[in-house]
N, C-alpha and C positions, 0 to 999 in steps of 0.2 A: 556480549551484547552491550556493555558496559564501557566505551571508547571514548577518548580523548576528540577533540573536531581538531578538522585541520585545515587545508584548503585543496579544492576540487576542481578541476577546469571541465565545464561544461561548454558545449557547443551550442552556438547561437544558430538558431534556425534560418534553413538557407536562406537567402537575401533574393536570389532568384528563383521562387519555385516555379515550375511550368503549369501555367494557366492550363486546362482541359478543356477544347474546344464543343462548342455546344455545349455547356452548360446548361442546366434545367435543374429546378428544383425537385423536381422528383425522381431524379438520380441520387440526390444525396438522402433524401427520404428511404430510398430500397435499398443505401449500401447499411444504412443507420435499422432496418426494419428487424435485420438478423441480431442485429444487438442490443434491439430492447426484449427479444422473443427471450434471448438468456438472460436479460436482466429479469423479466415476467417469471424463469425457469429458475434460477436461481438463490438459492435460501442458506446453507449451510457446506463447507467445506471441516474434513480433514483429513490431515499427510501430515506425514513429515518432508522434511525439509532442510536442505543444506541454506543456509544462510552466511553471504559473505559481507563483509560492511568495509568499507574504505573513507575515510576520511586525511590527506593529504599524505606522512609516510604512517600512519598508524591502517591496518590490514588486522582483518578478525576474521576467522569462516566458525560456525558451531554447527552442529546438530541439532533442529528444532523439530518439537509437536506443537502444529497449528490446527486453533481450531478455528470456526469462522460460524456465526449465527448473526443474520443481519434481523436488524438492521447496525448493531453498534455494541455486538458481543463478540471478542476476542481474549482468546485463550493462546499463550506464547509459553511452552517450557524448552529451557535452551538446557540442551544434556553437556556436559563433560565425560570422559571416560569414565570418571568415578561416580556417576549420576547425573542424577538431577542437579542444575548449580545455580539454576533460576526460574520462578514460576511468575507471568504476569497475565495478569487478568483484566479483563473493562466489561463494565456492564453499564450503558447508558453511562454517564458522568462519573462515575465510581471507579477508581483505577485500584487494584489488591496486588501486591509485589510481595514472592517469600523468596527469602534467600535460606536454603536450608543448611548451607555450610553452617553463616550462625546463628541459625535458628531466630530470623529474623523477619517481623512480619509488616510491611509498610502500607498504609492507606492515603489516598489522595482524589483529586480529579482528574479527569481523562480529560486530559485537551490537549491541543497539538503541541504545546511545550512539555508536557511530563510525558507523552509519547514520541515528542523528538527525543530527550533526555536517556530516557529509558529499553525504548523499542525499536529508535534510529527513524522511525515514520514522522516529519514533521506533522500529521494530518489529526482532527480531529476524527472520533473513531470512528466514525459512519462511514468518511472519506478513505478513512485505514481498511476498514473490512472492505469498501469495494476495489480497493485497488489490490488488494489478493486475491478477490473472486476474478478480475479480468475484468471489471465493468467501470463504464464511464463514471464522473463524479456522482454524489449522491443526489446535487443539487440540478444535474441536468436534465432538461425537455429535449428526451429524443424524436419527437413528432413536430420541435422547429425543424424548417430547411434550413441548410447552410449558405452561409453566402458567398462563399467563393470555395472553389474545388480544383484544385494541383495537384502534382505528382511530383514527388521527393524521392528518386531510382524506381523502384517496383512498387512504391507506394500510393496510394490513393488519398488526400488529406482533403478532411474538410473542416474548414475555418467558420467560428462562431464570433463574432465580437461580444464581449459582456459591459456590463452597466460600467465600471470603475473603468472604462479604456483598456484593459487586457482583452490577450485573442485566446480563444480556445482549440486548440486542433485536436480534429482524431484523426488516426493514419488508417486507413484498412490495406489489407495484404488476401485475397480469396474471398472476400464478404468476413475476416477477422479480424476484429479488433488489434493490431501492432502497435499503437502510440497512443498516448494522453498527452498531450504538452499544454501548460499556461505559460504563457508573453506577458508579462506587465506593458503597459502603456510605450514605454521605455525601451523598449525590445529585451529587457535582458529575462532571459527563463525564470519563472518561478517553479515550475518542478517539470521535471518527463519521466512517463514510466512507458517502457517498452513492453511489450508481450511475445511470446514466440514460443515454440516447440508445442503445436494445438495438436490436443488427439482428440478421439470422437468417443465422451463417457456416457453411457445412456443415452445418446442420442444429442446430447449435449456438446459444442464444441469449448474445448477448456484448454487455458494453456499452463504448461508444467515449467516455462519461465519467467519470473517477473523482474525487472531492474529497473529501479527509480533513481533519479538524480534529484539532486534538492541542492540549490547553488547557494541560497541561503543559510541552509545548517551546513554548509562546505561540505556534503558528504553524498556517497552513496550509497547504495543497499540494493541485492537482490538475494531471492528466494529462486529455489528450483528442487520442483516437488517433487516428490517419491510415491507413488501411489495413492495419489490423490482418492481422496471419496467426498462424493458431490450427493447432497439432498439427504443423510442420512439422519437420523435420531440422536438430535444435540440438544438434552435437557438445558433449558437455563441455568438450574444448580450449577452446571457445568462451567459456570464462570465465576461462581462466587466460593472462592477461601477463603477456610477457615484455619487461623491461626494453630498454629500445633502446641503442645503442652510444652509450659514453659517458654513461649516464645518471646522475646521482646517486641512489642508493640509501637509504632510511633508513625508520627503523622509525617505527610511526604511535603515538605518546604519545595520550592522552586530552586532554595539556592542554594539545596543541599550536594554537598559531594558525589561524584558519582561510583567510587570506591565503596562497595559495600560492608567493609569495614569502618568507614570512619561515622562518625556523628552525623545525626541530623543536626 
């Protein structure tokens, strides 16, 4: 979990997407209706999880157990063959990191740099847990219409403009969520996360792949779940650790190494 950045070529969004004739607002309200009903459905994920990270020649894949308790509770243990080799936690602002090789226990804040650093998500955690659940940003009004509506191959996209001059797109694929993209002002991406492989859990549609670009942190990441379980019994305890006997203790600097060996 713990990589070097490198650089990542991301693709700029097409330059020609095809306009959708007849346009209406309340087209883009009924493709957006199905994805606030699972954002309304939505409360708690866990699976495990193959997780691969790329950041220019540096490549990591691990084994994870994800937890997911929204609105801004995340539980990440990344296994090695020989265990456990990293546990990280968020609860609201609170970030808890044990490294149990050496017995080491780190505290800090949850924001999108000590969750780019440590988790590869540049997002602050609310925006982290929704983008593993499959749902739009946290901050979005899904009952705005959108303003303009194209097709990018089999896709459906609907464009939001926001306050700062960035575009918002979602892609739909079947009435499913497939794309989150932000545009800066500037055209060039600030993140895209993909969706794909949707099954039907409880009635629920969920999808088992997620892949985010982040052209900013030069990197990418995706997750591809394993037997997801959606809405189950996630105490909160369940994200707060507690250091183990005799553990070293220490506070989490921004511009500490990311070798869990070395010093803060």
């Amino acid at each position: 979990m713990l990589a070097c950045a490198g650089c990542v070529e991301v693709a700029a969004p097409p330059s020609n997407p095809k306009p959708i004739p007849n346009f209406a607002e309340d087209r883009s309200l009924d493709l957006t209706e199905s994805l606030a009903a699972r954002d309304r459905g939505l409360e708690a994920l866990e699976t495990d999880a193959v997780m691969s990270y790329t950041a220019g020649a540096q490549h990591l894949k691990a084994h994870e157990e994800i937890t997911v308790l929204r609105p801004d509770n995340l539980k990440v243990e990344a296994r090695s063959p020989f265990g456990v080799a990293l546990i990280l936690a968020t609860r609201g602002s609170d970030l808890q990191i044990f490294d149990p090789s050496h017995n080491r226990f780190m505290r800090g804040e949850a924001s999108a740099d000590t969750l780019d650093k440590y988790l590869r998500i540049p997002m602050m955690p609310r925006d982290a847990v929704n983008l593993l659940l499959g749902l739009a940003p946290s901050d979005f009004d899904l009952t705005q219409p959108s303003t303009r509506l194209t097709s990018e191959g089999d896709m459906t996209v609907l464009s939001y403009p926001d306050y700062d001059g960035s575009t918002r797109d979602l892609g739909f694929e079947d009435r499913n969520l497939t794309m989150v993209r932000v545009t800066e002002a500037s055209g060039t991406i600030r993140y895209r996360v993909d969706y794909s492989e949707y099954h039907d859990i409880g009635g629920i549609q969920f999808p088992y792949r997620v892949d985010a670009q982040f052209p900013a942190a030069q990197s990418e990441v995706s997750f591809h779940y394993r037997r997801p379980i959606i809405n189950g019994q996630v105490p909160v305890s369940t994200f707060v650790l507690t250091p183990a006997p005799g553990a070293t203790v220490t506070q989490i600097r921004f511009s500490a190494p990311l070798d869990p060996g070395d010093e803060n």
